[in-house]
N, C-alpha and C positions, 0 to 999 in steps of 0.2 A: 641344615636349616630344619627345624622344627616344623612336625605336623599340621599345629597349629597358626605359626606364623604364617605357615604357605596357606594354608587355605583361609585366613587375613587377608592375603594378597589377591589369592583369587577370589574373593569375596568384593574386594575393592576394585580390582580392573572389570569384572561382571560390573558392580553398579555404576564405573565411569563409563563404561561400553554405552551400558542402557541411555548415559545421561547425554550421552555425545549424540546416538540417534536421533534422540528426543530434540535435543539442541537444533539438529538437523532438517528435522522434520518442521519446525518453528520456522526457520530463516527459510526455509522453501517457501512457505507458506505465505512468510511475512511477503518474498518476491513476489509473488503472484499475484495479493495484492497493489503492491507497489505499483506495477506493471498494467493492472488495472484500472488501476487512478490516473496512473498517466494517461492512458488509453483516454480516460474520461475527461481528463484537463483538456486533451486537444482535442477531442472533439466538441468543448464547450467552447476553445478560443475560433475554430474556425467557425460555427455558428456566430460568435461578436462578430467576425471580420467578414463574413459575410451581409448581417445587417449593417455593418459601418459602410462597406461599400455598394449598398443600396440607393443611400444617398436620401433615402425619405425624409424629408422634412417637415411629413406630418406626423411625427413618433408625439405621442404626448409629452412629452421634455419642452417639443417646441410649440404645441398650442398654447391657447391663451385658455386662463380658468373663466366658466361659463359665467361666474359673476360680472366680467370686464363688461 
């Protein structure tokens, strides 16, 4: 094999190396937020189901508007 082929090759596996890290470092990332927003989903559904199971019935949904 040729000088320059090999160090083609190694030129090429160095930048797929770099891009796989990279890659790597992204889908971590992206987890983390993932993982956050969930966090955030439920804590916003258990606040709803909290207020639903209050039972208030004076939410303004069910007052009447102050022109009546």
């Amino acid at each position: 094999m040729s000088d320059d082929r090999l160090t083609d090759l190694e030129t090429r596996l160095t930048y797929q190396e770099d891009q796989i890290e990279a890659l790597n470092k992204t889908v971590y990332q992206q987890q983390q937020e993932i993982e956050r927003l969930q966090a955030f989903c439920e804590a916003l559904a258990r606040q709803l189901r909290a207020l639903a199971d209050t039972g208030n019935d004076r939410t303004p949904a069910h007052e009447r508007p102050p022109h009546y």
